[in-house]
Backbone as JSON, one array per atom type, in Angstrom:
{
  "sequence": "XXXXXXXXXXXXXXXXXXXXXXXXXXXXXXXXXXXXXXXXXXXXXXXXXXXXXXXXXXXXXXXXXXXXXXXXXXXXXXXXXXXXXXXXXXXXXXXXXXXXXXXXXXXXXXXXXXXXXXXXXXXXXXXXXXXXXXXXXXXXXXXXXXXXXXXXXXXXXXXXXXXXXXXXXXXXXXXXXXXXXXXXXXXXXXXXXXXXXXXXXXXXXXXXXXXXXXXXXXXXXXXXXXXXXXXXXXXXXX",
  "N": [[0.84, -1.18, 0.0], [0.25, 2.67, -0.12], [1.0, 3.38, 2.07], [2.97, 1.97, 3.02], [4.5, 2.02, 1.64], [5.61, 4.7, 1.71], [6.24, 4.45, 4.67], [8.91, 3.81, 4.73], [4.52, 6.09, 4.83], [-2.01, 7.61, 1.96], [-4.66, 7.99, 0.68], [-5.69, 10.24, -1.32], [-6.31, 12.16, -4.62], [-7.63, 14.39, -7.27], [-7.73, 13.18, -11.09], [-8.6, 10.94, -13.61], [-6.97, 8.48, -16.05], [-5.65, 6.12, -14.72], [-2.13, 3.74, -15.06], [-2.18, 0.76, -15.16], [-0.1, -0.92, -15.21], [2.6, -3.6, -13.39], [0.84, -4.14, -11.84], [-1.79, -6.29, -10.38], [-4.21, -4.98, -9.92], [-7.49, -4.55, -10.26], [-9.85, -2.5, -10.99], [-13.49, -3.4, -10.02], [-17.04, -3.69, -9.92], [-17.18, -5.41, -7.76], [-15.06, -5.02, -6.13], [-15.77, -2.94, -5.26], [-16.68, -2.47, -2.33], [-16.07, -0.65, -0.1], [-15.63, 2.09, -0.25], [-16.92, 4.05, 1.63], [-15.05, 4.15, 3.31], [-12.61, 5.19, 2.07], [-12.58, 8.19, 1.05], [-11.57, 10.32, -1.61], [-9.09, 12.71, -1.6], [-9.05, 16.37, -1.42], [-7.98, 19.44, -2.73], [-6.93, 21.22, -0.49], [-7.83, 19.84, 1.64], [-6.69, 18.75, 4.71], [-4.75, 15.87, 6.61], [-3.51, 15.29, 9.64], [-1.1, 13.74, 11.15], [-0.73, 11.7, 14.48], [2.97, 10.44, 15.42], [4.3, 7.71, 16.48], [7.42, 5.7, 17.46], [8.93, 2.7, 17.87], [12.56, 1.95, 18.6], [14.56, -0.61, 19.44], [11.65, -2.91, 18.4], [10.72, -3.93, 20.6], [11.05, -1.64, 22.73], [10.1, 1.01, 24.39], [7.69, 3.36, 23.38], [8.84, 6.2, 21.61], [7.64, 9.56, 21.44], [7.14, 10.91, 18.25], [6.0, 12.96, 17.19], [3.69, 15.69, 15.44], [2.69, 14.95, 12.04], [2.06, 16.4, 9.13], [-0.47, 16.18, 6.14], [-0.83, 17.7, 3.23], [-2.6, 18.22, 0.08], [-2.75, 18.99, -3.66], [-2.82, 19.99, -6.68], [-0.08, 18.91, -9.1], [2.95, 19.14, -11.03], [4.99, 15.93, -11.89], [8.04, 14.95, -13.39], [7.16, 16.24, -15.8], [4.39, 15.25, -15.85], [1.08, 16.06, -15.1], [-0.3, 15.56, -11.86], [-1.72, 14.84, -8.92], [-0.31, 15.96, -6.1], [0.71, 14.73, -2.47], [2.16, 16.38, -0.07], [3.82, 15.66, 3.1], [5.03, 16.7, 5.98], [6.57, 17.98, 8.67], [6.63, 20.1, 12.41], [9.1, 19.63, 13.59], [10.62, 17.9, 11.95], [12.95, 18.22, 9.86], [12.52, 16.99, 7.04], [10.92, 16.54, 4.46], [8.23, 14.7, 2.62], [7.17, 14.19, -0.24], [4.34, 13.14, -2.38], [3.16, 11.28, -5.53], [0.63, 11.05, -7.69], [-2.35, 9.64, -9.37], [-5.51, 9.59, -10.04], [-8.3, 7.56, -11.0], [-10.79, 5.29, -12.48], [-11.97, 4.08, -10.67], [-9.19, 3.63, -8.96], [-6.42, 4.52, -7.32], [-3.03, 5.76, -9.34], [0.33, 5.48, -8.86], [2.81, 7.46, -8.66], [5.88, 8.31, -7.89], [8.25, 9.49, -5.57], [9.59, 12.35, -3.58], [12.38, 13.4, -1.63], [13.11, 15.92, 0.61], [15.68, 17.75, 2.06], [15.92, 20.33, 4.78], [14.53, 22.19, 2.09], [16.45, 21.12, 0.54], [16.58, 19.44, -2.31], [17.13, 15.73, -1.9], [16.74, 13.12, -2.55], [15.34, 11.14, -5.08], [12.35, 9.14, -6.7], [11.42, 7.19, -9.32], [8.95, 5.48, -9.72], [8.41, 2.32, -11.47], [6.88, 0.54, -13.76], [4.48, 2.96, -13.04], [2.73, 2.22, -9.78], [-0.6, -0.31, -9.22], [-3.3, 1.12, -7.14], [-5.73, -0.18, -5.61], [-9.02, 1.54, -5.01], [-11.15, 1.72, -2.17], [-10.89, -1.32, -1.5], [-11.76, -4.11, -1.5], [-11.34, -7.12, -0.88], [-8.48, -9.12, -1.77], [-4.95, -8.01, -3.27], [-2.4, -7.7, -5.06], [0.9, -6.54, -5.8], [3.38, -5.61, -7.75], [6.67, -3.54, -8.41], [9.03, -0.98, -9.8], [11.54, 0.83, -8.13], [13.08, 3.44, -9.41], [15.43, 5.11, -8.34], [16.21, 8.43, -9.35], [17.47, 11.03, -8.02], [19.76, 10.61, -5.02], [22.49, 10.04, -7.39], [24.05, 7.52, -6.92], [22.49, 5.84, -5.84], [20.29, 2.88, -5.09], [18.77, 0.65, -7.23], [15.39, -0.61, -7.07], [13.68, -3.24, -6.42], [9.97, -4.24, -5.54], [7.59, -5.44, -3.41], [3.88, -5.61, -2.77], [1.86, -6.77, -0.95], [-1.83, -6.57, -0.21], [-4.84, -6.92, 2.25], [-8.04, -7.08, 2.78], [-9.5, -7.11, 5.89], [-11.46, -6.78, 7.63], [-14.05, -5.28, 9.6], [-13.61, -2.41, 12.05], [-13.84, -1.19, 15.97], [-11.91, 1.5, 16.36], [-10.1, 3.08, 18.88], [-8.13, 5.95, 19.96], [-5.33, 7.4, 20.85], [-5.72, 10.09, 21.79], [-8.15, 10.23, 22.17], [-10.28, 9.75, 20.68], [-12.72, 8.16, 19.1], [-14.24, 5.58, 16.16], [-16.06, 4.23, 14.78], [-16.89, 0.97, 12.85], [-14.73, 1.58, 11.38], [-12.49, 0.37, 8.16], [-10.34, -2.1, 8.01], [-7.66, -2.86, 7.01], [-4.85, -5.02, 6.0], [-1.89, -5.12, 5.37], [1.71, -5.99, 3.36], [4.58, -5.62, 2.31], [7.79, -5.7, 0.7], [10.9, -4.92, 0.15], [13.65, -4.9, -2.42], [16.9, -5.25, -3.33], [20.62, -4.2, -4.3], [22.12, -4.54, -2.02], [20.72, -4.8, 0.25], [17.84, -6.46, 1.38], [14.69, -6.28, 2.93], [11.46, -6.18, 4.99], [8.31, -5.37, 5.52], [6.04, -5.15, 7.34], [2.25, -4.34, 7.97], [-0.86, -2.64, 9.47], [-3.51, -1.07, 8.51], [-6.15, 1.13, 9.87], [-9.04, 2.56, 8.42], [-11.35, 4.93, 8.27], [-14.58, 5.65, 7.89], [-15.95, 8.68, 5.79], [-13.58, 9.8, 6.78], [-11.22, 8.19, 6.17], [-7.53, 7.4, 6.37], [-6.84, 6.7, 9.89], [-5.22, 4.91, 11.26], [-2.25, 3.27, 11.66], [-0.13, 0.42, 12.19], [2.77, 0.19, 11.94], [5.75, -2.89, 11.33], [8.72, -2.4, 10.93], [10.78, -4.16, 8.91], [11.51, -5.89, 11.47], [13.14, -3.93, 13.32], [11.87, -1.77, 13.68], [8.86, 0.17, 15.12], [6.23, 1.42, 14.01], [3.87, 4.0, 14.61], [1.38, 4.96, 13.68], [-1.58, 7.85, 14.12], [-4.33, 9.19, 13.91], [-4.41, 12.59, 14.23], [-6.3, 14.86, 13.63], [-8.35, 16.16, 10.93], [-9.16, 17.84, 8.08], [-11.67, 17.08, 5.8], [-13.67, 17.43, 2.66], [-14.86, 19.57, 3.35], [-15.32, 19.09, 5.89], [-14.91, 18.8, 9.35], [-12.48, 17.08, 11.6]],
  "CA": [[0.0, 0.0, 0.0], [1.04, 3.38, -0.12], [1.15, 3.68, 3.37], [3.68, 0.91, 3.66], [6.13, 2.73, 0.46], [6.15, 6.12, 2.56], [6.88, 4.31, 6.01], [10.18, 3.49, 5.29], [4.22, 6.94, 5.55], [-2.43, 7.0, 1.8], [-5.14, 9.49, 0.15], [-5.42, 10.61, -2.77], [-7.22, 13.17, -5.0], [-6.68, 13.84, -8.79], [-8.6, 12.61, -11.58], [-7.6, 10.89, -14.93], [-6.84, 7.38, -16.39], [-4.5, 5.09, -14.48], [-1.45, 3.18, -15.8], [-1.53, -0.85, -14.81], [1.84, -1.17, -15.19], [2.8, -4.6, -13.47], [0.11, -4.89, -10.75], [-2.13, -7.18, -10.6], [-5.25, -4.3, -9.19], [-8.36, -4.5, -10.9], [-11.1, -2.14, -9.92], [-14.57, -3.32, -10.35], [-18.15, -3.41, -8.66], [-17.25, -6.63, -6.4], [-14.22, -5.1, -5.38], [-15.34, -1.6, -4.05], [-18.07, -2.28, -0.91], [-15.72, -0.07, 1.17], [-15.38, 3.23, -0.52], [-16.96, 5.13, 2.19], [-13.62, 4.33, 3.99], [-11.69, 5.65, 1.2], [-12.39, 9.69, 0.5], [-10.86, 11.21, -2.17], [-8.94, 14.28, -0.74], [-8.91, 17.13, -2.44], [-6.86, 20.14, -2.71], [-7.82, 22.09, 0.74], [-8.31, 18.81, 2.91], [-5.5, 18.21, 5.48], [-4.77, 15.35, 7.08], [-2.65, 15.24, 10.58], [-0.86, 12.3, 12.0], [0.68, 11.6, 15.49], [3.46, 9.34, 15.24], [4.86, 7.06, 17.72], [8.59, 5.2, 17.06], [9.39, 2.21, 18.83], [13.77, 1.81, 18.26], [13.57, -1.5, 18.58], [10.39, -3.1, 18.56], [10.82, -4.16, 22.25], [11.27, -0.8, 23.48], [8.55, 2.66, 24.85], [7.05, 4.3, 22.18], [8.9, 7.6, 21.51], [7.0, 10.36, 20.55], [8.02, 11.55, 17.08], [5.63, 14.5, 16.98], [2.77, 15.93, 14.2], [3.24, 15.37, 10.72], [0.68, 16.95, 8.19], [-0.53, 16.08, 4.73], [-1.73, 18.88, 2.28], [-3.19, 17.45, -1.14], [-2.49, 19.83, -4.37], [-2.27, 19.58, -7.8], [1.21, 19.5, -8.76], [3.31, 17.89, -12.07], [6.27, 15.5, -11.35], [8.11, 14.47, -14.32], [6.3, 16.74, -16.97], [2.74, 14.82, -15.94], [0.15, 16.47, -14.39], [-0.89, 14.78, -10.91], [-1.86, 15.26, -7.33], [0.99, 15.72, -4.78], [0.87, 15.07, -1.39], [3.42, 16.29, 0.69], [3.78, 14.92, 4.11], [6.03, 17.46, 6.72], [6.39, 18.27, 10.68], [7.37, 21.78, 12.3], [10.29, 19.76, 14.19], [11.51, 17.31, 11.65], [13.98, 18.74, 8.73], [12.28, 16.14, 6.15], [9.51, 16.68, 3.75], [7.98, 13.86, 1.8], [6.34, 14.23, -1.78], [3.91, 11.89, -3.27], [2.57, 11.89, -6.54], [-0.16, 10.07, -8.02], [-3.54, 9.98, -9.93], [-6.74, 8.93, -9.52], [-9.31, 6.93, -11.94], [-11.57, 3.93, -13.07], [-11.96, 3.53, -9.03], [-7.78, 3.02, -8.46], [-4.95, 5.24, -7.86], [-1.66, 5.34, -9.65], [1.21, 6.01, -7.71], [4.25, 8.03, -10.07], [7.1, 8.38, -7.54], [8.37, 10.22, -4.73], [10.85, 12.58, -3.39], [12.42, 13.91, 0.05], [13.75, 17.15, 1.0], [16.0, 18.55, 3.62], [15.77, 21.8, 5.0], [14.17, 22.74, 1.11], [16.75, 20.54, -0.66], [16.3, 17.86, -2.71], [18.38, 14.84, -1.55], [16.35, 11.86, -3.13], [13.7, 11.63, -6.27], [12.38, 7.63, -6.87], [10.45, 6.8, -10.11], [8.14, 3.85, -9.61], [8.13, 2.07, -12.58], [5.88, 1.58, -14.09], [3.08, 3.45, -11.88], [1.59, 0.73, -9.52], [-2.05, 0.85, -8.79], [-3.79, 0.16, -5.57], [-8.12, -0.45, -5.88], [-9.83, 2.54, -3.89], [-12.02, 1.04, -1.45], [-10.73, -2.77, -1.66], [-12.85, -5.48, -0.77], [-10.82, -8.01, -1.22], [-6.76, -8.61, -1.29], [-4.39, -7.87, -4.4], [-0.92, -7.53, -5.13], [1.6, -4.9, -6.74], [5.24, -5.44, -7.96], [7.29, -2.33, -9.06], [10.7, -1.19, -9.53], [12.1, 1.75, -7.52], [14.44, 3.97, -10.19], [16.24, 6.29, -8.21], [16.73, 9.82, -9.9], [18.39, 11.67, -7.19], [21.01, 10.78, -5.75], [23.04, 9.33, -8.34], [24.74, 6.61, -6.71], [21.07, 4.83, -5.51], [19.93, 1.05, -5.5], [17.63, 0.23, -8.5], [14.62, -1.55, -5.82], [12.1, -4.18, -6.82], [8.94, -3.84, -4.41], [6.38, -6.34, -3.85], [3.18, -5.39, -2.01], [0.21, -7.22, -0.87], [-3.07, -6.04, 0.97], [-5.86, -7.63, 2.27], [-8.78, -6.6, 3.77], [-9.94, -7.69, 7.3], [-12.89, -6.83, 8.23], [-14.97, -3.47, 10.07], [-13.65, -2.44, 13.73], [-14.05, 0.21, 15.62], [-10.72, 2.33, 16.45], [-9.92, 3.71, 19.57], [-6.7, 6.57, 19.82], [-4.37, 7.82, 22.42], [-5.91, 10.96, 22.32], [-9.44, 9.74, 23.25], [-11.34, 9.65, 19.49], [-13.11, 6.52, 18.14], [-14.04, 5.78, 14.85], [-16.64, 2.92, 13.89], [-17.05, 0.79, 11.37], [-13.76, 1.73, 10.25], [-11.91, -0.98, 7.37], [-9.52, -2.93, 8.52], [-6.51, -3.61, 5.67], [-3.37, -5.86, 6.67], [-0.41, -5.36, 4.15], [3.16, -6.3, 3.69], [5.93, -4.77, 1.56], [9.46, -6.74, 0.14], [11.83, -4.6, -0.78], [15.17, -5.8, -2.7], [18.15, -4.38, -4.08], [21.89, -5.42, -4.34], [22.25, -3.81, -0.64], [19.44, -5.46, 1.32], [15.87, -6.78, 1.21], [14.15, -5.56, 4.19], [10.12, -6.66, 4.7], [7.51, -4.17, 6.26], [4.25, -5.69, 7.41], [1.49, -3.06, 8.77], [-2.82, -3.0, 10.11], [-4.29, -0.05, 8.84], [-7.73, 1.41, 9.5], [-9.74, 3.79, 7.48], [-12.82, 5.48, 8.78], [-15.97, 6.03, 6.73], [-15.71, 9.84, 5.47], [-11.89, 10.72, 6.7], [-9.91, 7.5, 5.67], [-6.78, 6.45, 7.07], [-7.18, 6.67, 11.5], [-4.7, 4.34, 12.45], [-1.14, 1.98, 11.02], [0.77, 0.24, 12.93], [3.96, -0.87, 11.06], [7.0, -2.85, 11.88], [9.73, -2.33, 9.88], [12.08, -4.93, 9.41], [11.81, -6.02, 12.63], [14.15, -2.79, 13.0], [11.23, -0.77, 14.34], [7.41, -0.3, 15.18], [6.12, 2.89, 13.69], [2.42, 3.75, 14.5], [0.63, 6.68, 13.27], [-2.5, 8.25, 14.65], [-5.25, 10.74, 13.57], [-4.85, 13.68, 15.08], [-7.42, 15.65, 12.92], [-7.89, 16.05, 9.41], [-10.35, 17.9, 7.43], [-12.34, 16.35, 4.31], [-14.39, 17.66, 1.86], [-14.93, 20.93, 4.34], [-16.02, 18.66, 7.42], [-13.26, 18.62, 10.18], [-12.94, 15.71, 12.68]],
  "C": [[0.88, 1.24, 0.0], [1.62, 3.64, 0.61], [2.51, 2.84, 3.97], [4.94, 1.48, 2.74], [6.23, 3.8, 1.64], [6.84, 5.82, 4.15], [8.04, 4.36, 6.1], [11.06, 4.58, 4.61], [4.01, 6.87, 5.04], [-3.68, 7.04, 1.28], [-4.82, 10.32, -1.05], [-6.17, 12.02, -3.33], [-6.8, 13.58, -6.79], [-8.09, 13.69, -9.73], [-7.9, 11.92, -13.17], [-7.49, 8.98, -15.3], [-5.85, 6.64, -15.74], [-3.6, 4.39, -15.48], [-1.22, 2.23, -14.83], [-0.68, -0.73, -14.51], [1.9, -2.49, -14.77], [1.66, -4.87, -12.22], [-1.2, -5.4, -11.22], [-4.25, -6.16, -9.88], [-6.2, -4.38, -9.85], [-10.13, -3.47, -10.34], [-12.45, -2.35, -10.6], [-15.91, -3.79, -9.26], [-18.1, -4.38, -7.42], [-16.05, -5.96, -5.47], [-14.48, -3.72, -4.34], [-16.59, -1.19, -3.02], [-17.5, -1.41, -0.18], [-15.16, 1.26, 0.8], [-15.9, 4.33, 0.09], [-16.11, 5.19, 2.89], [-12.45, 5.09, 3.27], [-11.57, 7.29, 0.66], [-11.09, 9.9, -0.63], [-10.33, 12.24, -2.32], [-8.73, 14.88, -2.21], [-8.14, 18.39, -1.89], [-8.1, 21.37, -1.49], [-7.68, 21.23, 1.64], [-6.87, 19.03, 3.68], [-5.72, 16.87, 6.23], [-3.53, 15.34, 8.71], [-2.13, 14.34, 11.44], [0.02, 12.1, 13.39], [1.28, 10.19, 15.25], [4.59, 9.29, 16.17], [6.16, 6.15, 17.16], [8.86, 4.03, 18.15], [10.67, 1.74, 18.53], [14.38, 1.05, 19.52], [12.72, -1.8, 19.19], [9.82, -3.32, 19.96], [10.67, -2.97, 23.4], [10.02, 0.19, 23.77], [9.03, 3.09, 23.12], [7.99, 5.55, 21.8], [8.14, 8.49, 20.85], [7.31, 11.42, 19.51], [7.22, 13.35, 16.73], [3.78, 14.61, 16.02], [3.3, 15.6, 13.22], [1.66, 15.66, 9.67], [0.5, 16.62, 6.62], [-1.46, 17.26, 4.18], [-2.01, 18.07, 1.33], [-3.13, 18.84, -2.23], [-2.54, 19.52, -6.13], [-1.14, 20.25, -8.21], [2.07, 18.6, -10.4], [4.81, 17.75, -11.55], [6.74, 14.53, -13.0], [7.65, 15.2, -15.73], [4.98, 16.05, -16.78], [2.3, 15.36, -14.8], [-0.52, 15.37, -13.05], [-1.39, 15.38, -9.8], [-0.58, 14.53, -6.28], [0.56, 16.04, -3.62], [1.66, 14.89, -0.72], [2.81, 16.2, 2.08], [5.16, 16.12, 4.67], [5.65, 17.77, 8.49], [7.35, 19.26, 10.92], [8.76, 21.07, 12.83], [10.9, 18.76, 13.56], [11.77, 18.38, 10.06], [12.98, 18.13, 7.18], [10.89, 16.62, 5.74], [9.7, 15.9, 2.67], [7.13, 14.36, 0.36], [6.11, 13.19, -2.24], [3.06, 11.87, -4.42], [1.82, 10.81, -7.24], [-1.62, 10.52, -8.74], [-4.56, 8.71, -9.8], [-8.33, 8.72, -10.94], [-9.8, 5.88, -12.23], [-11.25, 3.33, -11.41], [-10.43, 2.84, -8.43], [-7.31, 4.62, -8.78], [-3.57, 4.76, -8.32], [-0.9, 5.86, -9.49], [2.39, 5.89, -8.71], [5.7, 7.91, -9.11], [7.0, 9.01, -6.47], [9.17, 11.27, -4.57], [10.48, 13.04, -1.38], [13.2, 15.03, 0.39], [14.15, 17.37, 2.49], [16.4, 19.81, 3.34], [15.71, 22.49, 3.29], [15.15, 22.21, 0.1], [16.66, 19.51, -1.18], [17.33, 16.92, -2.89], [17.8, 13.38, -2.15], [14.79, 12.19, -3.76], [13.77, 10.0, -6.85], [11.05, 8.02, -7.58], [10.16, 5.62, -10.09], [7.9, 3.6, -11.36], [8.14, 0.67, -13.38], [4.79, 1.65, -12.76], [2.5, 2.71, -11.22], [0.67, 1.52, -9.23], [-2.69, 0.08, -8.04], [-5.83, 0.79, -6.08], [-8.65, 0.44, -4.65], [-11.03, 1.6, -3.11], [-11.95, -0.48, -1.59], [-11.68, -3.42, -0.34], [-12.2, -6.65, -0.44], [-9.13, -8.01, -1.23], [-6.32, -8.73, -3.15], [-2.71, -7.57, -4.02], [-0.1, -7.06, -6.37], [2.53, -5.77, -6.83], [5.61, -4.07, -8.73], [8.66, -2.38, -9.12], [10.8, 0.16, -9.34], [13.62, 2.2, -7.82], [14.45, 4.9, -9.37], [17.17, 7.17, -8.6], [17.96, 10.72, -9.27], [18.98, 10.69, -5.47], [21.43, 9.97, -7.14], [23.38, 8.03, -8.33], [23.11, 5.33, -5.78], [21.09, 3.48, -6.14], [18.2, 1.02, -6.23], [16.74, -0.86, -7.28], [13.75, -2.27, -6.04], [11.42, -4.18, -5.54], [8.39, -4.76, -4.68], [5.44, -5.78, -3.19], [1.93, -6.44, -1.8], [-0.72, -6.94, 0.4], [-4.46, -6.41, 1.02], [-7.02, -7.06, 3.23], [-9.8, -7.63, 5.18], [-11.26, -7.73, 7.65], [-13.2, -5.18, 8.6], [-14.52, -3.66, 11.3], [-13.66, -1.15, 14.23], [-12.38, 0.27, 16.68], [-10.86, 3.08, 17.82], [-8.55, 4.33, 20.12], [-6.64, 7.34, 20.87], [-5.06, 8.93, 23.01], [-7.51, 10.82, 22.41], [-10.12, 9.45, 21.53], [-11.18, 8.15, 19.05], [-13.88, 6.81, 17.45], [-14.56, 4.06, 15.16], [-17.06, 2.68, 12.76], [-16.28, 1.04, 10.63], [-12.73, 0.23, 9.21], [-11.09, -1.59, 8.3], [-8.8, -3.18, 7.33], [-5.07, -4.06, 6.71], [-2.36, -5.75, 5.08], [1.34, -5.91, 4.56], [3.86, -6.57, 2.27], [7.38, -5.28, 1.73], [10.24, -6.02, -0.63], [13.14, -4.83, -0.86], [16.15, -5.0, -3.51], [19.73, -5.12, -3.95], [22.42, -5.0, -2.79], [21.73, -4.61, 0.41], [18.09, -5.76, 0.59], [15.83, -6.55, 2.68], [12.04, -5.92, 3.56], [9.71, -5.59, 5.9], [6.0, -4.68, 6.58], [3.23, -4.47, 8.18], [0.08, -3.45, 8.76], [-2.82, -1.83, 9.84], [-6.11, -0.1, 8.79], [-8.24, 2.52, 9.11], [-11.17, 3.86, 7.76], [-13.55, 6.31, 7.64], [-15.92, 7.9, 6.8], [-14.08, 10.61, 5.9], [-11.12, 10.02, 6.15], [-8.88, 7.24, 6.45], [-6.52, 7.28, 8.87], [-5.83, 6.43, 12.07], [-3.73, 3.56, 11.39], [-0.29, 2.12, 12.1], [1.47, -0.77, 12.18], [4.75, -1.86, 11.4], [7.57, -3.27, 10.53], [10.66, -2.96, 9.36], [12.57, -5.92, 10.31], [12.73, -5.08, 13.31], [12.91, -1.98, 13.93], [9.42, -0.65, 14.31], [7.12, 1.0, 15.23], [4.44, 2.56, 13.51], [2.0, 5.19, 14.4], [-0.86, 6.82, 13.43], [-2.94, 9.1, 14.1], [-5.04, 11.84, 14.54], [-5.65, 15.08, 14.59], [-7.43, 16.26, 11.39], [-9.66, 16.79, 8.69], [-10.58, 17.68, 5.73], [-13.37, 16.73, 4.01], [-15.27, 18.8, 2.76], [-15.73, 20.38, 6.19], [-14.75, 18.25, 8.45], [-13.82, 17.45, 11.24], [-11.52, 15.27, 13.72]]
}
């Protein structure tokens, strides 16, 4: 999922024709019973996440802080998409994600990451995988992760697969619950001539905001869980 490329950090907005590429996503009427979990953000919404670090998995939580998503239209590459960047007032790092949205799937173009406003890494997925808006059901991606910037980067084959669980309801640190939200279980294989490293994660997505709650672990390396801490959609705040 997307949520499981950015961890090692799910929302979209956009409009336009997808590009297959090598996954295996298919969106049609059996697969999308759960698209009131899924919103389509749009340029205005925010989303706000608290996120918790556990270094390693054994250890207290640390608390990493806010981080915020805006939604925009933005072109990466010369193509027109929707970027959402992902940033926090006390970390250095700002994420960019770029992607489009159509025939009930998004397709996810690449990324990059900036410190303090420079750009230190730019990764073209390729070709575009595409994840099924409101999945019913489980599917599975492969991609390959060309890294643009730097120079000296590991070419990355990805695998993904995500399945959906069931309806539960959500209850977060800072007191808000959230029923009836999805339930998706994924887990992410990525390989290179460096390492393979595996990422398994539980997210849940609540009917009109979308993603609530993931709790990752990374590797076994680390247990990264991210929280709603308020997000407004389609001009309704929560």
């Amino acid at each position: 999922m997307a949520t499981l490329a950015s961890m090692v950090l799910a929302a979209c907005g956009g409009d336009g024709q997808p590009t297959l590429g090598s996954s295996s996503a298919v969106a049609n009427a059996s697969q999308l019973s759960n698209l009131d979990c899924d919103p389509v953000y749009q340029k205005g919404d925010t989303v706000t996440l608290h996120v918790y670090v556990q270094r390693p998995p054994q250890s207290p939580a640390m608390d990493e802080g806010l981080y915020t998503r805006t939604y925009s239209p933005a072109t990466f590459l010369g193509t027109s998409l929707t970027q959402q960047i992902e940033k926090s007032a006390t970390n250095p790092v700002q994420s960019n994600l770029y992607y489009l949205v159509g025939n009930g799937a998004r397709t996810y173009y690449g990324d990059e990451s900036f410190v303090s406003g420079f750009l230190i890494a730019q990764n073209v997925y390729s070709r575009g995988y595409v994840e099924t808006i409101g999945l019913a059901g489980t599917e599975s991606v492969n991609y390959v992760d060309e890294p643009v910037l730097p120079a000296g980067g590991y070419q990355t084959a990805i695998s993904m697969q995500r399945t959906y669980v069931g309806r539960d309801t959500v209850s977060l640190k800072n007191g808000k619950t959230f029923n009836n939200a999805c339930h998706y279980r994924g887990a992410q294989t990525s390989s290179n001539a460096k390492t393979t490293e595996t990422t398994t994660a539980d997210e849940w997505w609540a009917p009109g905001v979308g993603m609530v709650k993931t709790v990752a672990d990374v590797g076994g390396l680390q247990i990264v869980t991210r929280e709603l801490d308020s997000a407004t959609v389609a001009g309704k705040r929560y």
